[in-house]
C-alpha positions as CSV (number, residue, x, y, z in Angstrom):
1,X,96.8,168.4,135.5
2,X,96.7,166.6,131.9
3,X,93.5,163.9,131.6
4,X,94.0,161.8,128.3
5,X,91.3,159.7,127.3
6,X,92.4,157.1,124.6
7,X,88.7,156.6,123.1
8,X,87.2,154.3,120.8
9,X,87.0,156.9,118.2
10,X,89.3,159.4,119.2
11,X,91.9,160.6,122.0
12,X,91.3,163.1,124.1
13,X,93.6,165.4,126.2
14,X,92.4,168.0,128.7
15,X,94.2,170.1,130.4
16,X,92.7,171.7,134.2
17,X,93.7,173.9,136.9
18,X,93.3,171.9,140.1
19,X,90.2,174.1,140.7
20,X,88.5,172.3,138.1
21,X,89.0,175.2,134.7
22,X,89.5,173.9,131.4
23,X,93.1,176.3,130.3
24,X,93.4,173.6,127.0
25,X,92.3,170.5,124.7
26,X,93.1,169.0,121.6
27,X,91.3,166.2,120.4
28,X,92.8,163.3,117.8
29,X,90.4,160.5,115.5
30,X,91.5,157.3,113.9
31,X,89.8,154.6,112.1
32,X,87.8,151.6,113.2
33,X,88.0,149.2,110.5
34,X,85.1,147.0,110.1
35,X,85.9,144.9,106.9
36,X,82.8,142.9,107.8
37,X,80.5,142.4,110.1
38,X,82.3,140.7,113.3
39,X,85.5,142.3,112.7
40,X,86.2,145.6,114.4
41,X,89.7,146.7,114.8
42,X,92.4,149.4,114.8
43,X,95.8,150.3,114.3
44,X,97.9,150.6,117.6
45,X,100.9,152.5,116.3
46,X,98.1,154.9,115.3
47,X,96.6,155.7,118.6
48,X,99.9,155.7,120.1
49,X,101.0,159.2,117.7
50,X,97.6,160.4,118.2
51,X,98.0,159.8,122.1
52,X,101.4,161.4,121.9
53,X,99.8,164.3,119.4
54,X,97.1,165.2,121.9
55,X,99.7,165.8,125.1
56,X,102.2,168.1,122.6
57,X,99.2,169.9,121.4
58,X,97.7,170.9,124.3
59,X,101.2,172.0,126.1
60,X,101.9,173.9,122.8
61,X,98.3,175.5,123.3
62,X,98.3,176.0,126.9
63,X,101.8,177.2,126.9
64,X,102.3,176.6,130.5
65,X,105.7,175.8,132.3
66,X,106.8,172.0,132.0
67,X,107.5,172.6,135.2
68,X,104.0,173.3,136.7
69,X,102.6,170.2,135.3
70,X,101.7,168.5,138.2
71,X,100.6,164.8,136.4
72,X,99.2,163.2,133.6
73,X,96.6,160.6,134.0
74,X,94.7,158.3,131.8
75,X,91.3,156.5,130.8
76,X,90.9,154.4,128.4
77,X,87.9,152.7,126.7
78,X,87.9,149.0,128.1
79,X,88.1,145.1,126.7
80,X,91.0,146.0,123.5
81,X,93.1,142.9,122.9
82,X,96.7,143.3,120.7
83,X,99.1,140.0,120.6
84,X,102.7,141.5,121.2
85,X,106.0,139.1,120.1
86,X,109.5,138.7,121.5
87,X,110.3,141.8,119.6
88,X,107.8,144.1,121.5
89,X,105.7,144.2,118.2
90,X,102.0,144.1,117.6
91,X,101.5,141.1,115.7
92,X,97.7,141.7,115.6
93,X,95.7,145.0,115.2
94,X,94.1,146.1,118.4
95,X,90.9,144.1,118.3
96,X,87.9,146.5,120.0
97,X,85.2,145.6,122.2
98,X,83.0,145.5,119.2
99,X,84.6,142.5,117.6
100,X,82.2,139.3,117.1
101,X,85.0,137.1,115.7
102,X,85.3,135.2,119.4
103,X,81.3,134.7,119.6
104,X,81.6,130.7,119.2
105,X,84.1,130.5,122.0
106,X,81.8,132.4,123.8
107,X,78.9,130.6,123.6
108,X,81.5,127.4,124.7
109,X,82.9,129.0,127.9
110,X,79.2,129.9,128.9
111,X,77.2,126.9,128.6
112,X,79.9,124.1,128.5
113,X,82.7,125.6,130.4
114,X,81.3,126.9,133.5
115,X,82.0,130.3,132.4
116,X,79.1,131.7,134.9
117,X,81.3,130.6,137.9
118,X,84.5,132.9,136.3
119,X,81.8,135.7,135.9
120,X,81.3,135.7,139.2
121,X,84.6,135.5,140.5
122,X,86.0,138.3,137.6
123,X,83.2,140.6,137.1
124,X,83.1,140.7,133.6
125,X,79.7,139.0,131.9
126,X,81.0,136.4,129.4
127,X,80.7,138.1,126.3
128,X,82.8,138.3,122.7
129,X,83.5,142.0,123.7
130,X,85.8,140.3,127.1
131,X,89.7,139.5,126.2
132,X,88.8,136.3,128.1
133,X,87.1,135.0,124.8
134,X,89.3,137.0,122.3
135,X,92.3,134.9,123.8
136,X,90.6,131.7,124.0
137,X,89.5,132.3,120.2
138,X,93.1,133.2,119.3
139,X,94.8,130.4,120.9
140,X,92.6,128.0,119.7
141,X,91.9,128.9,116.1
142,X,95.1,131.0,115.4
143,X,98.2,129.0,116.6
144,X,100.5,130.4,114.5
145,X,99.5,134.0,116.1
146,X,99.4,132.9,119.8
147,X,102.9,130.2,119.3
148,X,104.5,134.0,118.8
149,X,102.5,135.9,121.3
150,X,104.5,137.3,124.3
151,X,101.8,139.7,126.0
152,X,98.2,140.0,125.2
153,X,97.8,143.8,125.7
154,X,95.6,146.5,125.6
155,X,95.9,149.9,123.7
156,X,96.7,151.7,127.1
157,X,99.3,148.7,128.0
158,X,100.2,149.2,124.3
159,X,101.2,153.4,124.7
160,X,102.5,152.8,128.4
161,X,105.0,150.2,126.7
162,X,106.4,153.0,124.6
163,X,106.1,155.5,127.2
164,X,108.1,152.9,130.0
165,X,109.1,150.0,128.3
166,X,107.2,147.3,131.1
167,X,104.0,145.8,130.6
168,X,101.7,147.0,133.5
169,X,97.4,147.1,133.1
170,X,95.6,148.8,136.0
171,X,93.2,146.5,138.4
172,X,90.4,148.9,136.3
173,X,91.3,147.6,132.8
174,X,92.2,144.0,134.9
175,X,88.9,144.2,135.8
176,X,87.2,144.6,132.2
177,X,89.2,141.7,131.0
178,X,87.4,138.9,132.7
179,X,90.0,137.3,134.2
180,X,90.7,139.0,137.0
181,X,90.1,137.8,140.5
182,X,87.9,141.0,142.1
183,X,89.0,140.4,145.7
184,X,92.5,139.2,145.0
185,X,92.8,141.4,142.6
186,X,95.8,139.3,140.8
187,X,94.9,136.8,137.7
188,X,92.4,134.3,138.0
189,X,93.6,131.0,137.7
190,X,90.2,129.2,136.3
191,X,90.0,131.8,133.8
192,X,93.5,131.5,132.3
193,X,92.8,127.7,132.5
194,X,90.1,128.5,130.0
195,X,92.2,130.2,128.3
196,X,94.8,128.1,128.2
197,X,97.6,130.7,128.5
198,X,99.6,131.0,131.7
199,X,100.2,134.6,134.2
200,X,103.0,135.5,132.2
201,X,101.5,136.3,129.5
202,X,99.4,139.0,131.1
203,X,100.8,142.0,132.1
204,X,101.6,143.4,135.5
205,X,98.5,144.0,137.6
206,X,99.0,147.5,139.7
207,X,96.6,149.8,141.3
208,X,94.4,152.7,139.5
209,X,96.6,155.1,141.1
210,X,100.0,154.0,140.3
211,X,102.7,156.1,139.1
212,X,105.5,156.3,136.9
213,X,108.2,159.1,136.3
214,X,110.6,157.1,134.0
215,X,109.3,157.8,130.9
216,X,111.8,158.0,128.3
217,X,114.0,161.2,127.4
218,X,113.6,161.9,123.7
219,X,109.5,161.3,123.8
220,X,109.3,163.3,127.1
221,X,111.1,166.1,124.7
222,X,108.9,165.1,122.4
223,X,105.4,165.8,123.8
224,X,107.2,169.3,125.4
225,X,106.9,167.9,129.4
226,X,109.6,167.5,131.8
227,X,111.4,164.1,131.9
228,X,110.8,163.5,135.5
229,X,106.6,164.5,135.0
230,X,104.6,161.8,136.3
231,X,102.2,159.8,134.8
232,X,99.1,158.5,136.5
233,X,98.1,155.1,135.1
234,X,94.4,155.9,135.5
235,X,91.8,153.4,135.1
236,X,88.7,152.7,132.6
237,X,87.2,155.6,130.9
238,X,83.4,154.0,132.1
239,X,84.4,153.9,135.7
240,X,85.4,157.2,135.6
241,X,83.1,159.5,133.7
242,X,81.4,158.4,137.1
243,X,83.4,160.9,139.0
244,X,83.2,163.1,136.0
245,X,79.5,163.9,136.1
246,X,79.1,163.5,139.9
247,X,77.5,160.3,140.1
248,X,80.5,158.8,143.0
249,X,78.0,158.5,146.3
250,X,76.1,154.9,147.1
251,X,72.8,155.4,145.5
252,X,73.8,157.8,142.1
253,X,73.2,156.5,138.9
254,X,75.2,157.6,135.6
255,X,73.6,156.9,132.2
256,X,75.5,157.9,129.3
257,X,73.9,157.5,125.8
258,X,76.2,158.2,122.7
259,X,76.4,156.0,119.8
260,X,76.0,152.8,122.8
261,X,74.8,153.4,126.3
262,X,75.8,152.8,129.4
263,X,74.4,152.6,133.2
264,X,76.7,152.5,135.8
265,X,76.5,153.4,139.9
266,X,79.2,152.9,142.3
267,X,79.7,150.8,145.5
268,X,82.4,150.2,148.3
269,X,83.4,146.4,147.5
270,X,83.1,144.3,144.8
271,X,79.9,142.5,143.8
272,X,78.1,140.2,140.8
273,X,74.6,139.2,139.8
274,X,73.7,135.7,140.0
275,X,71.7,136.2,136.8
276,X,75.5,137.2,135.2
277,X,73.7,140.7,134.0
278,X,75.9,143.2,134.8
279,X,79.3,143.6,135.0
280,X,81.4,144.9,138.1
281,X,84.6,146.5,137.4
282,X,87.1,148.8,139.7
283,X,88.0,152.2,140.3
284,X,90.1,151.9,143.5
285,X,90.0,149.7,146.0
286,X,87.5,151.3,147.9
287,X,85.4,152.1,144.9
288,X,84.0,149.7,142.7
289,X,81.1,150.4,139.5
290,X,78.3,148.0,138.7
291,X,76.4,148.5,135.8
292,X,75.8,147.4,132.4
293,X,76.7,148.5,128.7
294,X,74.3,148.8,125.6
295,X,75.2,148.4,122.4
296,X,72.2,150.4,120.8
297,X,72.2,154.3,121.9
298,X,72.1,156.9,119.2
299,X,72.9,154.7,116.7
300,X,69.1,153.8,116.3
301,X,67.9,157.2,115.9
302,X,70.9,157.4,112.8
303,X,69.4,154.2,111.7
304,X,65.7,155.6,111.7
305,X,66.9,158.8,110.2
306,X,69.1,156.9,107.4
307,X,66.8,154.5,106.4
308,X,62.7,156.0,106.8
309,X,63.6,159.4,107.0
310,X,64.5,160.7,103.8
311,X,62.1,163.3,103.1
312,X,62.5,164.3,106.7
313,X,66.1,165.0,106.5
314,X,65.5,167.0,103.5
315,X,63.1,169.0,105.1
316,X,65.7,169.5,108.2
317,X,68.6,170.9,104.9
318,X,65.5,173.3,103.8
319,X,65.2,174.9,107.6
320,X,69.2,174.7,108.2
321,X,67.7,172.4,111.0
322,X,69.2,169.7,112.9
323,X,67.8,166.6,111.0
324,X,67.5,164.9,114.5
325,X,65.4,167.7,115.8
326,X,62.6,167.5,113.0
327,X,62.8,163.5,113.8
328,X,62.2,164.6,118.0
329,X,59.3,166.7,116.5
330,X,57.4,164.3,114.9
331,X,57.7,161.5,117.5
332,X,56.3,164.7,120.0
333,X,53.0,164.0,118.2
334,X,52.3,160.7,119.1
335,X,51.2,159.9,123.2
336,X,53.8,157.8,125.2
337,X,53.8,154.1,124.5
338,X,53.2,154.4,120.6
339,X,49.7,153.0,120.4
340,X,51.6,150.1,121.8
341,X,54.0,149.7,119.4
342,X,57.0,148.1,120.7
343,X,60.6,148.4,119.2
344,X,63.3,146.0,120.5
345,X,66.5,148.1,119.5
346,X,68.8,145.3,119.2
347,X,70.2,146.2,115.8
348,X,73.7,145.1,116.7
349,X,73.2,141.9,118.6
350,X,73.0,143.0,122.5
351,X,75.1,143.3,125.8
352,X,73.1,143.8,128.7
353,X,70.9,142.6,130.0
354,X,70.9,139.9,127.5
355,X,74.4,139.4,126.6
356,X,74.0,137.8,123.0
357,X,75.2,138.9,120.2
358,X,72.7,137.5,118.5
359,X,69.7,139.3,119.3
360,X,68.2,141.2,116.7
361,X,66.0,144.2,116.1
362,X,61.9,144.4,116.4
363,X,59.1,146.2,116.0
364,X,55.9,144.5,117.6
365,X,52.6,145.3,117.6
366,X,51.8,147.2,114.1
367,X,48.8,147.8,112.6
368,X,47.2,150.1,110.0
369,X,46.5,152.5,112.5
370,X,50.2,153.3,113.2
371,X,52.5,156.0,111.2
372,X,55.7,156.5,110.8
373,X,55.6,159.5,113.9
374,X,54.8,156.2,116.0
375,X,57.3,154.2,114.3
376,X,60.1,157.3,115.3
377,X,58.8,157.3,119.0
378,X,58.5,153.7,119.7
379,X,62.3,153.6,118.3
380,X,63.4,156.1,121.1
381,X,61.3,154.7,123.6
382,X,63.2,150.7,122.7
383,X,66.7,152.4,123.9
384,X,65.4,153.4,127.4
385,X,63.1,150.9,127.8
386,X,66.2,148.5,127.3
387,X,68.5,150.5,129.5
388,X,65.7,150.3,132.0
389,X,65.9,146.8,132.4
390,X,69.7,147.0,132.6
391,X,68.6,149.3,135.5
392,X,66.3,147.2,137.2
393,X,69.4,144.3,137.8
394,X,71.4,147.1,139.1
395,X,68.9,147.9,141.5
396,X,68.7,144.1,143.2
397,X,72.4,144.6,143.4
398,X,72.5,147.8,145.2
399,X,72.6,148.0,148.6
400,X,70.9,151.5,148.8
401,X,68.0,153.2,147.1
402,X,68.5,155.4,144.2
403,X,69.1,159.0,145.1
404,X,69.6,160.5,141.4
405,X,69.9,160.0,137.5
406,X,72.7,161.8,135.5
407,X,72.1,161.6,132.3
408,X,74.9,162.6,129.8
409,X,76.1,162.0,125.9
410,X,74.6,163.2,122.5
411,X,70.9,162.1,123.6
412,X,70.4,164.2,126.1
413,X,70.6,167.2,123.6
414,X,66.5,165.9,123.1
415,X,64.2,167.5,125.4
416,X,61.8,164.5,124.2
417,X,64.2,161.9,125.3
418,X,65.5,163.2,128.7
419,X,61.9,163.5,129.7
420,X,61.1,160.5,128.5
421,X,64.0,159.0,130.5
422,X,62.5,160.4,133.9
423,X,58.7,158.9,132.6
424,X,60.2,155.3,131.7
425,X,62.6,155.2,135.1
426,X,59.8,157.1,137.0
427,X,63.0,158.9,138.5
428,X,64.2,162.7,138.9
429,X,66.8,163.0,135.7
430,X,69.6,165.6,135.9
431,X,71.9,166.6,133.1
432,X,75.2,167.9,134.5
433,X,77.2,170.5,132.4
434,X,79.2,169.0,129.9
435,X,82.4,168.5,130.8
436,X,85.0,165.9,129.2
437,X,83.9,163.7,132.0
438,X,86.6,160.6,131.3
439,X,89.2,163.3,131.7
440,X,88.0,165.1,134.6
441,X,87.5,161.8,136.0
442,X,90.9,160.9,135.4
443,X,92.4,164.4,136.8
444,X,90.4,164.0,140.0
445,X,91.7,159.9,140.5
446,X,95.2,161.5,140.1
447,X,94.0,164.5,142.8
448,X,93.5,161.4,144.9
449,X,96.6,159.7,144.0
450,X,98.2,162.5,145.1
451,X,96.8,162.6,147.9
452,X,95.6,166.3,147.2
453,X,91.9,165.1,148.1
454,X,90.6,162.9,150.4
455,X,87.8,161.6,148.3
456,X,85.6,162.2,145.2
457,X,83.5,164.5,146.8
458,X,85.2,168.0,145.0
459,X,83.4,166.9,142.5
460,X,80.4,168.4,143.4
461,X,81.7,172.4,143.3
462,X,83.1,171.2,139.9
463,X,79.7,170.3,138.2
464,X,76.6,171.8,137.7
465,X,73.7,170.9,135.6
466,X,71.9,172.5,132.9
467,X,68.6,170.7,133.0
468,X,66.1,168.6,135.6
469,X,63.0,166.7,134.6
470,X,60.8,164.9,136.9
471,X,58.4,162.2,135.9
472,X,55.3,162.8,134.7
473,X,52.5,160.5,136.4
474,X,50.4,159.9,133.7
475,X,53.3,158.7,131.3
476,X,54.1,156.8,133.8
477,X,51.5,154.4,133.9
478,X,51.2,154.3,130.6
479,X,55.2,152.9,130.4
480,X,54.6,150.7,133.7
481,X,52.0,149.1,131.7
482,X,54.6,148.5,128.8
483,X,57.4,147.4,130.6
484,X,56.5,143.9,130.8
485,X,55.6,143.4,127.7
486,X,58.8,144.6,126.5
487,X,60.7,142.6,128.4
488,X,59.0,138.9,128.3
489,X,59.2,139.5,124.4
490,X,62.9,140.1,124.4
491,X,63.6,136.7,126.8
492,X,60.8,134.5,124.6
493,X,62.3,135.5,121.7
494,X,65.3,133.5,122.5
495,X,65.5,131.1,120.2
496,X,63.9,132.8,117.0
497,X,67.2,134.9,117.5
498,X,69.5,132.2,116.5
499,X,67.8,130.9,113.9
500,X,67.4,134.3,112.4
501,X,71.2,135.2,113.5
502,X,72.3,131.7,112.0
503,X,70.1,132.6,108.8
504,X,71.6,136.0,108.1
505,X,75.0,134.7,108.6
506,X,74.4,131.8,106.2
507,X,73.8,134.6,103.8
508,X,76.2,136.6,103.7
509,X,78.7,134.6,104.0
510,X,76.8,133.0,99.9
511,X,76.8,136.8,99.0
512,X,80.6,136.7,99.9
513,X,81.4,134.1,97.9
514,X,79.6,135.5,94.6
């Protein structure tokens, strides 16, 4: 079985035995062009030949029998937006989830549209990231784009076009769009209303499990599979690196943190927040993840290391060190909570729990007493202490108390930062084995597809873990105490934020011009 993973970054393709061993992978990147600083695209017809390069590669690698292929099935990173024409052309790049450009739209549909109520029916938290804005903004300030639009897409629509030739989005992708009703699971009509398009410009809704055998002749030749092989249409690669690291029973929680974050736990039917903080998106019909994103993960600790931690890095070329490890080190010297130094990581506006782009980036409480060690710390201790309060709305959500933590992505490489994880969420954090968890997710939703398994629950002879840390009482209290703090800062700061936002914008947009 074949999981591809079309990433924001890269694609992905891995190929397992049905007992869960990895025979081959290949791995593709691309470009995220970010000519300034709302605008975040890519180029479709890109990821479709590195899509198509990945599947080749790892049947040329693998050198297994077209024949024993028993499916391929996807995940794909979520809210991408690409205007198609009459012609079945792209007319615009693919615009990513971390494109700005809608923001003013955004801030329309929330406090002057009644965008809470759509929230609440669709799952997604009115944000620029959602194709619910990305559309509006498009049909409002670009009508000579949308006048030609024929399908607003998204990458995996984009590569399942050329694959099938139909327009068809999984009810996980649906999901992630914001306009999809979660217990109809068809189009919303109040959010294409605010949208202003109609159904038919959306593609066909089908379930996660959905597949297709028709793809076409020469590019089944192509890739080196059988022209009958069928192709799972997968879901979101969020929802599943879920069942990737094990985290698929009431009461697990899955926190990834790469370059973002993301916290995410999964439940039998579909449910919001009346506080619009975290988003609920699904897996099948029976399975449906809560949670919340985070736009600042690892990319504070780069920022830390880039911009105060010159002769540090240095020092890390000297020892043929990791320069990340001699930053861990030095933040090991200083006692949890900084000398109550606060850092508010928001260095690229915010998703949850906030959900403002606006936000920006803090440190609180200086004085002479504090170094540059407490500086580093207080840094690491900003990204969990805001993924903690993503955690909290989860939990008045849930219906069931928290069994377990899996923690997963580039961070938990830090000894310092997986423990403290477990001190800051005063919970038992496991680190399961490393696995490509978006494809083994989407393997194991094609297993089910299948009908090969019942449910999820294989997962658990598939995955170990490689390290467990318990909380340790007297950091504890020391974060409890904290917590508050942190939190009434980020909520008074409100309006300070768009002043400073509206300042910095003002700004460069003069710099531009000179």
């Amino acid at each position: 079985m074949l999981g591809v993973d079309i990433g924001t970054t890269s694609t992905k393709a891995v190929l397992y035995r049905e007992t869960g061993e990895i025979m081959a992978q290949s791995n593709q990147g691309y470009d995220l062009h970010t000519p300034d600083v709302r605008t975040a695209e890519q180029n479709p017809e890109e990821i479709y030949q590195a899509v198509c390069h990945v599947i080749k590669q790892t049947m040329k690698e693998s050198a297994i029998d077209q024949e024993k292929l028993s499916f391929i099935s996807f995940s794909s990173a979520m809210h991408s937006l690409i205007a198609m024409n009459e012609d079945n052309e792209a007319i615009t790049p693919c615009i990513t989830w971390a494109d700005n450009r809608s923001s003013n739209w955004t801030n329309k549909i929330k406090n002057e549209w009644n965008g809470h109520d759509v929230y609440l029916r669709t799952g997604t938290p009115i944000h620029p990231m959602s194709p619910l804005s990305k559309i509006t903004w498009l049909e409002q300030e670009h009508p000579e784009i949308a006048e030609q639009t024929k399908k607003y897409i998204g990458i995996k629509e984009y590569v399942f076009y050329q694959f099938f030739g139909e327009y068809v989005m999984d009810y996980s992708l649906g999901s992630a769009t914001g306009m999809m009703n979660l217990e109809e699971l068809s189009w919303d009509e109040g959010a294409l209303e605010l949208t202003g398009i109609s159904e038919d410009k959306l593609p066909r809704l089908v379930p996660t499990t959905e597949s297709f055998t028709t793809c076409q002749s020469d590019i089944a030749k192509d890739l080196g599979i059988a022209p009958d092989t069928k192709f799972i249409i997968g879901a979101s690669d969020g929802v599943l690196s879920n069942i990737g690291v094990n985290a698929i029973k009431e009461g697990d929680v899955a926190i990834t943190i790469g370059t973002s974050g993301a916290i995410r736990t999964v439940i039998p039917k579909p449910r919001t927040d009346q506080k619009g903080r975290i988003f609920c998106y699904a897996l099948t019909e029976d399975h449906w993840v809560i949670g919340g994103p985070v736009n600042n993960g690892g990319m504070v600790l780069r920022w830390i290391r880039d911009e105060f931690a010159a002769s540090e890095v240095e020092t890390a070329k000297r020892l043929n060190m990791d320069a990340y490890e001699v930053l861990t080190a030095i933040a090991k010297q200083v006692e949890p909570g900084s000398n109550g130094l606060l850092f508010h990581p928001f260095l690229a506006g915010e998703r949850a729990p906030l959900w403002n782009a606006n936000v920006r980036g803090s440190f609180i409480g200086l004085t002479l007493n504090h170094k540059k060690e407490h500086m580093v710390r207080a840094a690491l201790e900003g990204v969990i202490f805001n993924l903690y309060t993503v955690f909290l709305a989860l939990v008045e959500v849930m219906d069931v108390p928290v069994n377990s933590i899996k923690a997963t992505g580039g961070f938990s490489k830090s000894e310092l930062w997986r423990q403290m994880m477990a001190d800051i969420f005063d919970q038992n954090v496991i680190v399961p084995k490393s696995y490509e968890s978006s494809c083994l997710g989407a393997c194991l939703l094609g297993l089910y597809a299948e009908e090969k398994i019942e449910s999820f629950d294989v997962v658990e002879e598939l995955i170990g873990f490689t390290h467990q840390h318990e909380p340790e009482p007297d950091h504890v209290e020391a974060y409890r105490e904290l917590m508050p703090i942190f939190i009434n800062i980020s909520r008074s700061l409100e309006q300070e934020y768009e002043q400073i936002s509206a300042y910095q914008e003002k700004n460069s947009l003069k710099n531009k011009k000179k």
